[in-house]
C-alpha positions in Angstrom: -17.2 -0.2 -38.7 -19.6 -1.2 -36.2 -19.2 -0.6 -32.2 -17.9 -2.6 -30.2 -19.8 -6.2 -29.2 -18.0 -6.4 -25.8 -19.2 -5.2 -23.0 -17.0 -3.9 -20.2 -16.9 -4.7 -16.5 -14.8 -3.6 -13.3 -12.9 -6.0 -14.1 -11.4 -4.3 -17.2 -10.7 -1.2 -15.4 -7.9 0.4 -13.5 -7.0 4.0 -11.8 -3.9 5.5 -12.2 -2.9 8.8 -10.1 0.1 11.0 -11.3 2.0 14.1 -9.9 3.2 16.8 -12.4 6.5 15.0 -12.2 5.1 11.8 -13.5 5.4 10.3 -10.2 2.5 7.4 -10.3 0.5 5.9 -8.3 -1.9 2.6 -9.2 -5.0 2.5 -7.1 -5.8 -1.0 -6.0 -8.3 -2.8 -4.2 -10.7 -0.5 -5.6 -14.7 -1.4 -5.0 -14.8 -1.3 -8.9 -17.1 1.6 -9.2 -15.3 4.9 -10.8 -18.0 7.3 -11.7 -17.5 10.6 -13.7 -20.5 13.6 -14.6 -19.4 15.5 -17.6 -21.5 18.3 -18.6 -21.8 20.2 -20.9 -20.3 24.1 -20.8 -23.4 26.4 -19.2 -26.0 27.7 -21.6 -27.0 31.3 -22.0 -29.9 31.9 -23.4 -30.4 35.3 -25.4 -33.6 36.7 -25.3 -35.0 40.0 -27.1 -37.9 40.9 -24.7 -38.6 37.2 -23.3 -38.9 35.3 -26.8 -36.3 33.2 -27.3 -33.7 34.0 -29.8 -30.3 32.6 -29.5 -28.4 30.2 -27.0 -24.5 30.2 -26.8 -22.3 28.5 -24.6 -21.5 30.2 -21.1 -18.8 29.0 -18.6 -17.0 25.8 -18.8 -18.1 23.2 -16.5 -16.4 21.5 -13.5 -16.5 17.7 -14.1 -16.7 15.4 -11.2 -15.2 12.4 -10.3 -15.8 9.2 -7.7 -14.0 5.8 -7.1 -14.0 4.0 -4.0 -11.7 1.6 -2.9 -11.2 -1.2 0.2 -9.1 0.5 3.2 -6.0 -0.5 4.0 -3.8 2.2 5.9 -4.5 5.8 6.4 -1.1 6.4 6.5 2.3 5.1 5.9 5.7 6.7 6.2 7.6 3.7 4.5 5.6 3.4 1.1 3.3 5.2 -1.1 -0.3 5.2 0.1 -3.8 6.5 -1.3 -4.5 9.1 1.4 -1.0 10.3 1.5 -0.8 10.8 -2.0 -4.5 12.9 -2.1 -3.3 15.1 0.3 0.7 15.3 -0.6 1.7 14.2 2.6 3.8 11.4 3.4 6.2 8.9 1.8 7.1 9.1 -2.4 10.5 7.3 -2.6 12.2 10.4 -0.7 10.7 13.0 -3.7 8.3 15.6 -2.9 5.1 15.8 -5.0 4.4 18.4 -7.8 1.3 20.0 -8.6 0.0 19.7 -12.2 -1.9 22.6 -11.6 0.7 25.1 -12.6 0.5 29.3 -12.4 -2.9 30.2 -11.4 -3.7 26.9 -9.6 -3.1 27.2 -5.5 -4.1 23.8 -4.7 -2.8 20.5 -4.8 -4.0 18.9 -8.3 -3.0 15.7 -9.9 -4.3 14.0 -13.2 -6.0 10.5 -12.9 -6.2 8.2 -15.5 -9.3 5.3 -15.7 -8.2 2.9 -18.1 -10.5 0.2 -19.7 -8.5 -2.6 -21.1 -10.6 -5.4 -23.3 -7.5 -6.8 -25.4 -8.1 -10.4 -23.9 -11.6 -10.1 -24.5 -11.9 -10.2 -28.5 -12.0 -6.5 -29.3 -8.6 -5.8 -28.8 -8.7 -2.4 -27.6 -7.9 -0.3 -24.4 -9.9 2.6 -23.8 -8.4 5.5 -21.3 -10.1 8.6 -19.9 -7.4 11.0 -18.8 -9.2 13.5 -16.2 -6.4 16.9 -16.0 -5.7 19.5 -13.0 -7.5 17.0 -10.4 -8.6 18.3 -6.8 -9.3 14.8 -5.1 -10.4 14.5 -1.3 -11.7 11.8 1.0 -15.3 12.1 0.9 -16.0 9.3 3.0 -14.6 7.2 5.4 -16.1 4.1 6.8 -16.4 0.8 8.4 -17.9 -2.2 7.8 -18.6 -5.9 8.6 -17.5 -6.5 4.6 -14.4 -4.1 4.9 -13.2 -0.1 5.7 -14.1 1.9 2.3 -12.6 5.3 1.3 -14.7 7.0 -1.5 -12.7 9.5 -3.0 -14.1 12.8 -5.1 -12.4 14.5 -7.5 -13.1 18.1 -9.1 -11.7 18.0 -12.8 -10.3 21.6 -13.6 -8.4 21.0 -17.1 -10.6 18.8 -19.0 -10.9 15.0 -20.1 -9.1 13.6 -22.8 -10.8 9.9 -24.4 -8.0 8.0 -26.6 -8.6 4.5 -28.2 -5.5 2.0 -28.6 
């Protein structure tokens, strides 16, 4: 079967953040331009008295993560807000957020899921990138004539996951 013959736009996308308690939260307003780096693990080379003789894989990488989206609030104590939710502060129906980082992880992680959906579009498939044990932090904050933006980063420590439905 041959690839796919549509091509995608940030129009077909959408970012999803959730808690270890499935708690969700659906970015919106976003600028439309989620970015991700996946490398590959680090390579050691083995050499036997500088001549090149094997390569193996070395330590697993740290994939990053960037979206930006049009500002709104900073805060809000009466309903669930982007900032809040980076930094586990603030309102989630009353419920305190959970980690997803379990033993071994002191900070506060999430998992984000970019979802591209192109049903309408012919091909009849959604395609979804779920990025595990997310660090995410406000990178940047600023003003504009054409709108506030908050770019958000995000340090992926438990892998991505591609599905096709």
């Amino acid at each position: 079967m041959a690839d796919s013959t549509v091509v995608t736009t940030r129009r077909d996308g959408k970012i999803t953040i959730t808690d270890g308690a499935a708690s969700s939260y659906e970015v919106s307003f976003e600028v439309g331009d989620f970015a991700s780096a996946e490398p590959g693990a680090d390579r050691v080379v083995i050499r036997d008295r500088g001549a090149i003789v094997g390569l193996r894989e070395g330590d697993d990488p740290v994939i990053n993560i960037s979206f930006s989206v049009h500002m709104r609030s900073l805060t809000d104590t009466t309903a669930d807000n982007l900032m809040d939710r980076i930094y586990n502060r603030g309102f989630n129906a009353g419920a305190p957020l959970t980690s997803t980082g379990g033993d071994g992880f002191q900070q506060f992680l999430q998992t984000v899921v970019f979802e591209v959906d192109t049903q309408t579009l012919g091909s009849g498939k959604t395609y979804t990138a779920t990025y595990s044990k997310v660090y995410l932090e406000v990178s940047n904050l600023s003003e504009s004539a054409d709108g506030n933006t908050i770019e958000v980063t995000g340090e992926v420590y438990g892998g991505v996951a591609y599905v096709q439905a």
